[in-house]
LUMPAKE-58192 format. One line per 2 residues: number of its first residue (from 1); for each residue x, y, z of C-alpha. Coordinates in Angstrom, 1 decimal. Layout:
residues N
NUM = X/Y/Z | ...;
end
This chain:
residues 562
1 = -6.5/0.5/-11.5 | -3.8/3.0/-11.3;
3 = -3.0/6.8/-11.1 | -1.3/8.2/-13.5;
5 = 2.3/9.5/-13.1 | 2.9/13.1/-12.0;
7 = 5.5/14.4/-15.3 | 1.9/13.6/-17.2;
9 = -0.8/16.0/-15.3 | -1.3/19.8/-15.4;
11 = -3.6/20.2/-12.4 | -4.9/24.1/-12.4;
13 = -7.3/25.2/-10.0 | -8.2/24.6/-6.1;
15 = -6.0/21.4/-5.9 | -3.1/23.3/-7.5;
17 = -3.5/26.3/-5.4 | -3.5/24.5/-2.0;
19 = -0.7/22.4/-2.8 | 1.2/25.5/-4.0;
21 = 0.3/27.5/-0.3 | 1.4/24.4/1.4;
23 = 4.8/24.1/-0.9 | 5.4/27.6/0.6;
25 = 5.0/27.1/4.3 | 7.1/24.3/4.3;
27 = 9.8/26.7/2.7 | 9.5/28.6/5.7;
29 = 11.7/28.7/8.7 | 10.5/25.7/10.7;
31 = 11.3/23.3/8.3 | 14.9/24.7/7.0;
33 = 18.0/23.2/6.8 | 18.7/24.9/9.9;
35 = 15.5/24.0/12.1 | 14.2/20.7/10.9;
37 = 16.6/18.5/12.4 | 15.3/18.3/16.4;
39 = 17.9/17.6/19.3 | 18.4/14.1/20.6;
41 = 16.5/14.8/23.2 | 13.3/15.2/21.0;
43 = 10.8/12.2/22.0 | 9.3/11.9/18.2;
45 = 12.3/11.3/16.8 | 12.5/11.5/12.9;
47 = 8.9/12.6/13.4 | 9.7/16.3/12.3;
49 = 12.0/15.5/9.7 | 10.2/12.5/8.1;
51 = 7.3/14.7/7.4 | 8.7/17.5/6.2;
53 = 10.9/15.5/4.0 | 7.8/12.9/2.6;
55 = 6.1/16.7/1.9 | 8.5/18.0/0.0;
57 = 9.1/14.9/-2.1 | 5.9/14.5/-3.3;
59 = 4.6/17.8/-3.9 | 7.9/18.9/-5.5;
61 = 6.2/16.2/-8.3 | 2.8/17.5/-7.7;
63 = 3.6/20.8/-9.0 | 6.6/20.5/-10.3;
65 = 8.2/22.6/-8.7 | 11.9/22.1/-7.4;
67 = 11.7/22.2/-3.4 | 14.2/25.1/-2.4;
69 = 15.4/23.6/0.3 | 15.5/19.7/-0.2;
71 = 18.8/19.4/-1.4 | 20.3/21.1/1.7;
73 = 18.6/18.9/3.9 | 19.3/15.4/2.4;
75 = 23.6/16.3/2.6 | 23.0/16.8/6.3;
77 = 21.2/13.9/7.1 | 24.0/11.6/7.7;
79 = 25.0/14.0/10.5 | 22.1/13.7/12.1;
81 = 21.2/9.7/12.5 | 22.5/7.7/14.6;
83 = 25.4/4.6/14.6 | 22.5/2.8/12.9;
85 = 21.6/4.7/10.5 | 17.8/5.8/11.6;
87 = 16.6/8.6/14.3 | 16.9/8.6/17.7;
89 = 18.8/6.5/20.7 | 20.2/2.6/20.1;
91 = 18.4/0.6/22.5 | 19.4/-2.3/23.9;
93 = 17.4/-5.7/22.7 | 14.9/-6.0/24.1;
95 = 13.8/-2.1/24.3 | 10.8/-1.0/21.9;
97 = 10.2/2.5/21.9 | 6.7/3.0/19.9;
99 = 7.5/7.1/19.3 | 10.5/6.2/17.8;
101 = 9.0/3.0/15.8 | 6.4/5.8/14.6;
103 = 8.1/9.1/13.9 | 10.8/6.8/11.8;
105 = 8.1/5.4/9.9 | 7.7/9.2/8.3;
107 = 11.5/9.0/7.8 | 11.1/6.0/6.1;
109 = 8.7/6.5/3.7 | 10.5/9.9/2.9;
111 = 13.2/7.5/1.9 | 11.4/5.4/0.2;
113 = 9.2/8.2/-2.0 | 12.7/9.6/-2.7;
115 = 14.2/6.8/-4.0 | 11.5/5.8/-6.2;
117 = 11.6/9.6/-7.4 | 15.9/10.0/-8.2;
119 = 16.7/6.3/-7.7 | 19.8/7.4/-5.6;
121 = 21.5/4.8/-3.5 | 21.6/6.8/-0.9;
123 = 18.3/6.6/-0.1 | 18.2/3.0/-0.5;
125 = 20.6/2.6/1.9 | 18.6/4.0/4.4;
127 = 15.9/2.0/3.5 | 18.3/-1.0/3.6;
129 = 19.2/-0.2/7.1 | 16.6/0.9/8.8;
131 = 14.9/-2.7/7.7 | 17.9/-4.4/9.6;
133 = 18.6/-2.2/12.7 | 15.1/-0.5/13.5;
135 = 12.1/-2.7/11.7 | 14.0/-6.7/12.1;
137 = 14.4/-5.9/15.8 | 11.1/-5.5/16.8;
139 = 9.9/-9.0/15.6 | 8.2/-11.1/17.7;
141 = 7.3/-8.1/20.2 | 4.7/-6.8/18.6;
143 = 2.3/-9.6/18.8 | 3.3/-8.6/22.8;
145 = 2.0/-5.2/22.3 | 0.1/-4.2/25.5;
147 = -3.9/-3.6/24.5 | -5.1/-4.0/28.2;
149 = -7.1/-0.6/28.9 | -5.2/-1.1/32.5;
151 = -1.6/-0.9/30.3 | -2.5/2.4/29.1;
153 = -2.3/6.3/30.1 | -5.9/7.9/28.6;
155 = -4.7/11.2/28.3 | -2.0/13.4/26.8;
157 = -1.9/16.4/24.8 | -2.1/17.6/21.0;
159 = 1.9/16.2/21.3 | 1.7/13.0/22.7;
161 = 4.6/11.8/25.5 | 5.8/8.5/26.6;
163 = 4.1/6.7/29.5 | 6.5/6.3/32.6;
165 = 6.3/2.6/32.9 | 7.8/0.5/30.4;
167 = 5.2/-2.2/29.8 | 7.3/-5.2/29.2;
169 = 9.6/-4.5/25.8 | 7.6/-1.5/25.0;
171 = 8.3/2.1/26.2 | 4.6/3.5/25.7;
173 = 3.3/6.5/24.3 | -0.4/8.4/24.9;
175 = -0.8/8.7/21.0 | -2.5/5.3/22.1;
177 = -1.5/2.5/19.2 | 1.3/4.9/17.2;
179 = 3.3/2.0/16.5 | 1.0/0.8/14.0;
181 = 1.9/3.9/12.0 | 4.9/2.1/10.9;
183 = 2.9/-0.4/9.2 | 2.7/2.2/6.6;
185 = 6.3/2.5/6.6 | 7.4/-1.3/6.2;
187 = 4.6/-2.2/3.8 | 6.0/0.5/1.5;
189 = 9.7/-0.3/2.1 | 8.7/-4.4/1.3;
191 = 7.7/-3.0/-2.0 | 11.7/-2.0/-2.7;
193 = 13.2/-4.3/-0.4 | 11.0/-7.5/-0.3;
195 = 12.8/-9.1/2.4 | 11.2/-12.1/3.9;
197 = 11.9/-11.6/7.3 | 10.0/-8.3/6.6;
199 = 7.0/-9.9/5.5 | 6.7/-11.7/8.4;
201 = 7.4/-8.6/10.7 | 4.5/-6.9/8.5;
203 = 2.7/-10.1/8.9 | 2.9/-10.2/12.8;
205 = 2.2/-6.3/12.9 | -1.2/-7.0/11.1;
207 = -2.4/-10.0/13.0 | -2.0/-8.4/16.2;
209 = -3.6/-5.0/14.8 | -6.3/-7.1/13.3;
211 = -7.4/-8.3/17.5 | -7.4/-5.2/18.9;
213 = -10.9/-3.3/19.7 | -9.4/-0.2/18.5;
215 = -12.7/1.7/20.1 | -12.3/0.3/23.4;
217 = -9.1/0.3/23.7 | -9.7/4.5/22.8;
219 = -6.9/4.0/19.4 | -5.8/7.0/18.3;
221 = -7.7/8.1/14.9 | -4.3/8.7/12.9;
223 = -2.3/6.0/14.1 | -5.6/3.8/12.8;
225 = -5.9/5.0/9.4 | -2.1/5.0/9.0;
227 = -1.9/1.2/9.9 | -4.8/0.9/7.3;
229 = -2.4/2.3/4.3 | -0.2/-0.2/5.5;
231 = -2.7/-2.8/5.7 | -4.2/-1.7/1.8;
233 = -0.6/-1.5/0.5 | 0.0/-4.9/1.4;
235 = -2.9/-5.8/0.2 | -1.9/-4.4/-3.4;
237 = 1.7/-6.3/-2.7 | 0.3/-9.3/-1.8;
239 = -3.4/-9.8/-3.2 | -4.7/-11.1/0.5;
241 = -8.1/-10.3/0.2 | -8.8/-10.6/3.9;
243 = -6.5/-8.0/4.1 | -9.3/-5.5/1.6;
245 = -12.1/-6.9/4.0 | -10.3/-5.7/7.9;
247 = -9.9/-2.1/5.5 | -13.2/-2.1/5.0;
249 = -14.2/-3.1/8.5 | -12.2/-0.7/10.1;
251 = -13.1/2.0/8.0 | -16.6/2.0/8.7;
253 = -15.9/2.1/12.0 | -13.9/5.4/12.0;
255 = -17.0/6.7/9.5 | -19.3/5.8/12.4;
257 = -17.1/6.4/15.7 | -14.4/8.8/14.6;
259 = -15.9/11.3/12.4 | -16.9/14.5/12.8;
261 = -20.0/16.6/11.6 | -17.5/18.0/9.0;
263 = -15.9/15.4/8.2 | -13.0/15.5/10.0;
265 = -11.8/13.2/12.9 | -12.0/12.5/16.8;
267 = -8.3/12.2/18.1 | -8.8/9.2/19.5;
269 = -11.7/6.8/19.7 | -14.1/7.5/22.4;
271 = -12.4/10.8/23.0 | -13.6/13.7/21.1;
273 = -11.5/16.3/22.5 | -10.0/17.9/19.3;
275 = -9.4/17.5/15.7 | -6.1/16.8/13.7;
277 = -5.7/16.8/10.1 | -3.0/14.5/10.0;
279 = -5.8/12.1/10.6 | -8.2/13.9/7.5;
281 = -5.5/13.4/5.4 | -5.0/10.1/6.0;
283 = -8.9/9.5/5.7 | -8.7/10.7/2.8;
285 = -6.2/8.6/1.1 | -7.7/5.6/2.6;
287 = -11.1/6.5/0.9 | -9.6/7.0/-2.4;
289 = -7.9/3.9/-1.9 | -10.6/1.6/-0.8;
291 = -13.1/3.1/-3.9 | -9.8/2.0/-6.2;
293 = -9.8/-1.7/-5.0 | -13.8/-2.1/-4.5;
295 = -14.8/0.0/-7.2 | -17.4/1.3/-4.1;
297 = -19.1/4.7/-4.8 | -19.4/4.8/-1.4;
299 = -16.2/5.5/-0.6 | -15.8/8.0/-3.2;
301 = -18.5/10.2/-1.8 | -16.8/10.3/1.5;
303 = -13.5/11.1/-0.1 | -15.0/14.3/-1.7;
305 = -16.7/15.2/1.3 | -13.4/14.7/3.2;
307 = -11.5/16.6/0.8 | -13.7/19.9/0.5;
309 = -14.8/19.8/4.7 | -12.9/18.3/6.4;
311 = -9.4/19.5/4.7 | -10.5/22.3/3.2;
313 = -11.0/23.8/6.8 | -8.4/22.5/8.3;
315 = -6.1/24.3/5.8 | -5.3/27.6/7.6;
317 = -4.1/30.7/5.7 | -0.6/30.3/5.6;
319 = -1.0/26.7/4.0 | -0.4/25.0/7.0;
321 = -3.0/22.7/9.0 | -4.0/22.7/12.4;
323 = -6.9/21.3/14.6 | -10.6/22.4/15.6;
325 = -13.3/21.7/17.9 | -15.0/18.3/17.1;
327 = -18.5/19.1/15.3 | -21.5/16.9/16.6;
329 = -20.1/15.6/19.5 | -21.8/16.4/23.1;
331 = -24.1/19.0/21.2 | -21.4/21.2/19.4;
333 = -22.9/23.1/16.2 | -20.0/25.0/15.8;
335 = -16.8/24.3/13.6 | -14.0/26.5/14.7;
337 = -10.1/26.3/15.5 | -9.5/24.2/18.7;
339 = -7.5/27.0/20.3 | -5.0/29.9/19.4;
341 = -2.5/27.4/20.3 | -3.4/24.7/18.0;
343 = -4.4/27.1/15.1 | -2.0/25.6/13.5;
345 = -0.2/21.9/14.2 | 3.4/23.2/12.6;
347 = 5.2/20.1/14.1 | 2.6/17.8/12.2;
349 = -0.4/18.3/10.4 | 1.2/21.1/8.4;
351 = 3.6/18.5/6.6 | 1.3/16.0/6.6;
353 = -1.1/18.6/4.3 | 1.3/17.9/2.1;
355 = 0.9/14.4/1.3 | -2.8/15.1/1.8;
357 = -2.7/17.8/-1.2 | -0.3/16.0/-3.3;
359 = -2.5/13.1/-3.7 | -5.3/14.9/-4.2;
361 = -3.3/16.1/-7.5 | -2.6/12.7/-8.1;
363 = -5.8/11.4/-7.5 | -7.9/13.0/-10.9;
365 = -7.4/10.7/-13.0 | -7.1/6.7/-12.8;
367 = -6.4/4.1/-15.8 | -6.9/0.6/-15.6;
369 = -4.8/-1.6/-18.0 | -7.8/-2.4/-20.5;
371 = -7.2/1.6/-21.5 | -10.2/2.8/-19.7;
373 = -9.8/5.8/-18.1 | -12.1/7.2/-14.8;
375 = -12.1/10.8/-13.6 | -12.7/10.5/-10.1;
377 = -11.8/14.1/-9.5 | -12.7/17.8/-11.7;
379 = -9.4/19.9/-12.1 | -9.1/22.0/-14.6;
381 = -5.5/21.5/-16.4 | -4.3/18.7/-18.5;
383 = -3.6/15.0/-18.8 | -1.2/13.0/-21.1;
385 = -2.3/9.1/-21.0 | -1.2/6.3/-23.0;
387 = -2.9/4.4/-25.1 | -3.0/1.7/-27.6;
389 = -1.0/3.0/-30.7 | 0.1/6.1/-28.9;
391 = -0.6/8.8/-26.3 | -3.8/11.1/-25.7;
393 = -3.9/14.4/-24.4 | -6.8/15.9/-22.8;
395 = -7.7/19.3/-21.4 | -10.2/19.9/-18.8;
397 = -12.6/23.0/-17.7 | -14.5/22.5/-14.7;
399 = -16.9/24.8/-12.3 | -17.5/21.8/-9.7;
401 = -17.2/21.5/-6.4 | -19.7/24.8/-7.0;
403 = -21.1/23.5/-10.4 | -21.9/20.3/-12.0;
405 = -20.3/21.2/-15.4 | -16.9/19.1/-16.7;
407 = -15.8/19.5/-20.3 | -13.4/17.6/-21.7;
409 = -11.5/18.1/-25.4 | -9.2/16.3/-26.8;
411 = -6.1/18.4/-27.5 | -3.4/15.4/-29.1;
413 = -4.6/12.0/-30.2 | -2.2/8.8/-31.5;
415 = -5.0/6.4/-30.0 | -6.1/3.8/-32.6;
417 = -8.7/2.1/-30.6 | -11.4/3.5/-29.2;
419 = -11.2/4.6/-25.3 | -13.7/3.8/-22.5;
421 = -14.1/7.0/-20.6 | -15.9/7.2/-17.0;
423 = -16.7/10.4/-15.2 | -17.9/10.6/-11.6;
425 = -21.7/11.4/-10.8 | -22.0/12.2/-6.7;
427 = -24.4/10.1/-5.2 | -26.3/13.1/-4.0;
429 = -27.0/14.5/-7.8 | -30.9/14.3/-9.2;
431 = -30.5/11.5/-11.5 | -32.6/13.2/-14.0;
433 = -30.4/16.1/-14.0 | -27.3/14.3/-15.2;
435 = -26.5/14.7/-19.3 | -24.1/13.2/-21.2;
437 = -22.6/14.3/-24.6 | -20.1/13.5/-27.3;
439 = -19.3/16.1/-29.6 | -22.5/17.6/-28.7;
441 = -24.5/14.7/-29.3 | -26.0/13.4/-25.9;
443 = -25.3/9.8/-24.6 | -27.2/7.5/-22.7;
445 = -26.3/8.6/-19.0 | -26.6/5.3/-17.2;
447 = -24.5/5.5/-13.8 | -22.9/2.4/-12.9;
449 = -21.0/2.5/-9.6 | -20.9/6.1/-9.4;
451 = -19.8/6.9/-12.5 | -20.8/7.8/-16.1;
453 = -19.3/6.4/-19.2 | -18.7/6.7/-22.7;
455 = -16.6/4.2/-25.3 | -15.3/6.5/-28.3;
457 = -12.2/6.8/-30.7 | -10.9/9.9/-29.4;
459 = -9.2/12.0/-32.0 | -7.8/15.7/-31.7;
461 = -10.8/17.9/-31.3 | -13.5/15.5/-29.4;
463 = -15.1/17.2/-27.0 | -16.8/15.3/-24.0;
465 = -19.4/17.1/-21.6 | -20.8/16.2/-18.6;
467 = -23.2/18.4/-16.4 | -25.8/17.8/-13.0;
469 = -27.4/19.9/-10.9 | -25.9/20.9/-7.4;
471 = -28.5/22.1/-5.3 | -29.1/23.2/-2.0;
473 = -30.1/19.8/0.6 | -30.0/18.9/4.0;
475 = -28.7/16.2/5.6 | -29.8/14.8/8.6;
477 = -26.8/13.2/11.4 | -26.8/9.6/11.6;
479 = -27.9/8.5/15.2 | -29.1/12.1/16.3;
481 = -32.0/11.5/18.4 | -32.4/15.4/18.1;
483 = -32.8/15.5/14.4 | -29.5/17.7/13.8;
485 = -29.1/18.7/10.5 | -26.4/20.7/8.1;
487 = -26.8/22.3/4.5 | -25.0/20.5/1.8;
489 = -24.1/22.3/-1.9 | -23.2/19.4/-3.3;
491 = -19.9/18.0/-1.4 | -19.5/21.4/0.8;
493 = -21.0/22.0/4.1 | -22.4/25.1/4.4;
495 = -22.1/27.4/8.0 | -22.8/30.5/9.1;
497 = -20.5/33.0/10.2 | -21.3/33.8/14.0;
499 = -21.1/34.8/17.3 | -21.4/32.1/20.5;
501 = -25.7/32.3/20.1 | -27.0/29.2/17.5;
503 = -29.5/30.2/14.7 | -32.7/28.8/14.9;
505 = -34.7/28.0/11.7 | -38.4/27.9/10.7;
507 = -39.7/24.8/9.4 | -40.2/26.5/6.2;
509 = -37.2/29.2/6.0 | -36.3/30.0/2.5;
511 = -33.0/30.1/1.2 | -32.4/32.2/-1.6;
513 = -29.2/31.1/-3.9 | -26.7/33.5/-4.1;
515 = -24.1/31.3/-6.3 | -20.8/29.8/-5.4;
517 = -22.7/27.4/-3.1 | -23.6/30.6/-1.1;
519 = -27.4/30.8/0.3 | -29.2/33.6/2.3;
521 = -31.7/33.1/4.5 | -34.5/35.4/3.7;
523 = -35.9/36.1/7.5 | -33.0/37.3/8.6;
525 = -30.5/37.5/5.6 | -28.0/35.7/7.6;
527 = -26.0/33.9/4.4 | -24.8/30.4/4.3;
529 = -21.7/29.2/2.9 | -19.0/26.6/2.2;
531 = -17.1/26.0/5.4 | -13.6/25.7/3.2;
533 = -12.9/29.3/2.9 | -10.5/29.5/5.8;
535 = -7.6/30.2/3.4 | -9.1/32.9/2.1;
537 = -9.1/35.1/5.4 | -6.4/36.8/7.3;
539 = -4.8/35.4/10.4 | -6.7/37.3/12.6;
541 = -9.6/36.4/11.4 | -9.1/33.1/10.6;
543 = -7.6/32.1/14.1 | -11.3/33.8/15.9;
545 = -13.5/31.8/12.7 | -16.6/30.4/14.2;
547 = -19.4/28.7/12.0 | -22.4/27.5/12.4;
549 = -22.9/24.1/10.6 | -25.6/22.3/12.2;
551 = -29.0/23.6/13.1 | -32.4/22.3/14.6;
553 = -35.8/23.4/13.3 | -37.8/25.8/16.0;
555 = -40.6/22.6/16.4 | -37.7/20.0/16.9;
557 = -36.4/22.4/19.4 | -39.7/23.1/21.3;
559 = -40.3/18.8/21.5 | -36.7/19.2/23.0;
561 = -37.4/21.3/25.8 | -40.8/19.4/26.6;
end
């Protein structure tokens, strides 16, 4: 299964117009030809540029949009990388500096996404080089990398530092296991340059990542689900299927150790000081990328959640990304931005948004080589896929996340066989609210790994229509011996705007439905609503946004206090 490529989707709606706000920001000063390249002296070096540079790359496909400033910034980089031909110093043999290992992974991949996009030797070159001088050397140290708690400082700030004591090759950083992230940056440089003394880098990378207790050892979140795009791209390279099994593993333990209330992320195992949506993002991809190998609804469901909670509030008004208070952990009901000062991570999470909303452009529509084709996200816009005897274009209307309604019509048809569609059905939607229909005509609705489906010759003018019920629900937190709970509309947590006091419910409060997934409570009309509106507020406001997202009901709260 495969997405389809960027020239042939139209995405409209909520995914375009986040993209589009975070296209803009990172048009801004920070990240122009003038201000993204960081002095030598910068200890994340080609951290800054790698992002911004990956950003660019791929929503300048997304949206199709030419990046104003891209151009400028790949003539200067020569200038600005060293004798070697990657970021930062040359260190002797011997010498592994893991912030460098992971801030050039960013580069990297940049290279690599913009080679694949204008095929320019340039960027192959890099690539090439960075293999020989920066990746080659660090064979056969990292199956030394030091994962003895004792090794390591646990501490350091939203920017992580180096430790002060070089721990045998390795100069250390408190971003606890960052140089893992370049897993994702070798595995995707093996695909263009499969090298075999590569492989058995990324082969020595994963077996020592695959004997670490990440928990224990208090990993940090991103560098984690980084290492596991690495370790699922390889997988894809190489068809290893133990390889689809440690993803799976690992995953469920950051669903069950690292996650927040809202779907966002601790910053490091163990730790749950802050969130950081570098981390989201990458949660996200992951999750999309585990349902397309295991065909698991599962994962599917988290990825929606993900998207609409988890980086739909992390998105701040100016379409960059920033961090906020972790939701559930020692008793917190609140979501909110950590601080003023990390309203908004500008020298990370903000490019890494980008990838983040790029994908989830990308990720609408999959096709498998049989010619079925799976919806797996509602946009409206349009698709062009190809199909046996010619190409298909489709337009699509949607009201979800707020409404199960998706229509889909046909708007140009060469296909001469008949075409196996599947839509997605949440897990959380009343079975017996789910209907199917083909021009007009309803069709069995039998789900089948999260998904509906329909085989039909689809000519100019079919219409297919799918609609469920969103409702209001609660949901209950896993291992809350307090019985916390939040309000779901379908995908969206819902929270109320508030001051520092928690709302207390009645066992029986009503709700009355509003629409747009908003609800009002009707003892004290205090209105719950979808926590992903952050974009929609000024600065101000946004940067002093507090909500209420998980609640207890008066009884539970009175066997509390007993």
């Amino acid at each position: 299964m495969k997405t389809i490529p960027w020239d042939n989707l139209d995405v409209h709606g909520e995914q375009r117009r986040r993209a589009l706000l975070n296209f803009d920001r990172l048009e801004t000063e920070p990240y122009e030809p003038d201000t993204v390249f960081k002095p030598a002296a910068y200890e994340w070096p080609g951290d800054w540029e790698g992002r911004t540079l990956l950003a660019l790359v791929l929503l300048a496909q997304a949206t199709q949009r030419e990046p104003r400033h891209l151009s400028a910034i790949m003539q200067r980089l020569p200038d600005y990388l060293n004798a070697q031909g990657f970021f930062g110093a040359c260190h002797e043999a011997g010498v592994i500096d893991e912030q460098q290992l992971s801030g050039n992974s960013w580069f990297l991949r940049a290279m690599v996404e913009h080679y694949k996009w204008r095929q320019d030797p340039f960027s192959l070159s890099v690539i090439e080089r960075m293999i020989e001088h920066l990746l080659l050397p660090a064979r056969g140290h990292y199956a030394e990398y030091p994962v003895l708690p004792e090794q390591r400082v646990f501490a350091g700030g939203a920017i992580g530092g180096l430790q002060q004591e070089q721990i045998g090759a390795w100069r250390l950083s408190t971003d606890i296991g960052c140089a893992f992230i370049m897993l994702d940056g070798a595995t995707q440089a093996y695909q263009i340059v499969p090298r075999r003394e590569l492989k058995d880098l990324i082969d020595e990378m994963i077996a020592k990542f695959k004997t670490i207790d990440l928990a224990g050892l208090s990993f940090q979140t991103h560098a984690t689900l980084s290492a596991l795009r690495g370790v699922l791209r390889h997988y894809e390279t190489t068809g290893d299927a133990s390889l689809l099994r440690k993803a799976e593993e690992v995953f469920a333990l950051y669903l069950q150790k690292g996650m927040t209330a809202t779907f966002a992320n601790y910053n490091w195992f163990g730790r749950s000081e802050w969130t950081e949506s570098c981390a989201v993002v990458d949660s996200f991809i992951v999750a999309v990328s585990l349902w397309q190998h295991t065909g698991k609804a599962v994962y599917l469901d988290a990825a929606h959640h993900i998207y609409y909670n988890g980086i739909g509030y992390g998105q701040r008004p100016n379409g960059g990304f920033g961090c906020d208070v972790c939701t559930g952990a020692h008793g917190e009901r609140m979501i909110a931005p950590k601080s003023p000062e990390l309203f908004e991570a500008f020298w990370c999470c903000t490019m890494r948004g980008g990838e983040g909303l790029a994908r989830a452009v990308e990720y609408c529509y999959f096709v498998e080589d049989s010619g079925h084709l799976f919806v797996p996200f509602y946009a409206d816009g349009l698709v062009r896929i190809g199909m046996s005897g010619g190409h298909v274009v489709i337009g699509q209307r949607t009201g979800y996340p707020y409404e199960g309604d998706v229509h889909l019509e046909v708007l140009e048809s060469a296909a001469a066989d008949p075409v196996t569609v599947g839509l997605y059905v949440p897990s959380w939607a009343e079975k017996s609210s789910i209907r199917l229909r083909f021009e007009g005509q309803e069709r069995s609705a039998d789900m089948q790994n999260g998904f509906v489906t329909l085989t039909e010759l689809l000519k100019k003018g079919s219409v297919i229509e799918l609609s469920f019920d969103i409702s209001l629900r609660k949901e209950y937190e896993p291992d809350s011996s307090q019985g916390a709970f939040s309000y779901r509309h379908g995908a969206m947590v819902l929270g109320i705007e508030g001051g520092e006091s928690p709302v207390e419910l009645d066992r029986d409060e009503e709700l009355a439905a509003l629409g747009s997934g908003r609800y009002r409570m009707t003892s004290s009309c205090k209105e719950l609503a979808p926590i992903n509106d952050l974009i929609e507020k000024s600065h101000e406001a946004a940067v002093k946004n507090r909500k209420q997202v998980l609640f207890y009901e008066q009884s539970q709260l009175q066997f509390m206090s007993e």
